[in-house]
N, C-alpha and C positions, 0 to 999 in steps of 0.2 A: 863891228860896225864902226867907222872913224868919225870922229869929232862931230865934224862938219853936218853927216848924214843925222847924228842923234840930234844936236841941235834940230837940225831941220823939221825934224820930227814928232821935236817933244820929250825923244826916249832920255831915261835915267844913266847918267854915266856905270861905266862899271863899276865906281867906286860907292855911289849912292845904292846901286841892288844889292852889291856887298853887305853895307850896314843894315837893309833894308832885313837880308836873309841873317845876319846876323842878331836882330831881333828877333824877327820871326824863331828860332832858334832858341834865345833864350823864351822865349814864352812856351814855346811847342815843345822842344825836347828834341825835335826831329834832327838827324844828324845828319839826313841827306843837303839840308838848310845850308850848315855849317860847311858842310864839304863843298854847294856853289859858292860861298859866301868868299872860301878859301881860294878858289878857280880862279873867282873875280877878280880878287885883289890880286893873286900872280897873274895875271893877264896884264894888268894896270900897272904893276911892276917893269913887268919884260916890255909892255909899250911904250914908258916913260909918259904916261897921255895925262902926268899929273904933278903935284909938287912928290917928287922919289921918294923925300922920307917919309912924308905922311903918308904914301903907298904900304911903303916898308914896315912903318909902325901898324897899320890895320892889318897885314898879313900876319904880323906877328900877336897880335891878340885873338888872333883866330884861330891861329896854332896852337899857340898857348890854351885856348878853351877846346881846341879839341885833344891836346894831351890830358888834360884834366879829366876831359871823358872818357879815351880811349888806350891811351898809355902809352901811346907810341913814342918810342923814343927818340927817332927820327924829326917828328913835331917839336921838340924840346932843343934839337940838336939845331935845327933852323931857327927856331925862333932867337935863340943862343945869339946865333950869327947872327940875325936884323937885330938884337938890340946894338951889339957890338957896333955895327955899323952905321946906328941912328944914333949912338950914345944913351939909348934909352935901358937902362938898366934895373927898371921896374917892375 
């Protein structure tokens, strides 16, 4: 849905239901949370519909919590590259 229409609407940016499920997620456990939380923010990325780094930065703490849970290394190997990229090396 573009900018314009959520305004119109009311609706929550992608990047707000990102952190929204990102909650949800830590309180719940639920991983399916985590994994829209993850969608959202690479949607928000690949649209550019925000400040890039701070896209870039929420994708990658999402990754990062879902390596933590699942082990994937692939999650590790991205999040790698958006710190790189953000300079956030935290």
């Amino acid at each position: 849905v573009s900018q314009r229409v959520r305004e119109f609407f009311g609706l929550p940016s992608p990047h707000d239901s990102g952190l929204a499920l990102i909650h949800s997620y830590e309180r719940t456990g639920r991983l399916d949370h985590l994994e829209r939380a993850i969608s959202l923010f690479r949607q928000e990325v690949l649209e550019q519909q925000a400040d890039r780094a701070h896209s870039q930065r929420s994708l990658r703490k999402a990754l990062l919590r879902r390596y933590e849970r699942v082990g994937q290394q692939s999650d590790l190997d991205e999040a790698t590259e958006l710190g790189q990229a953000t300079g956030d090396t935290s």
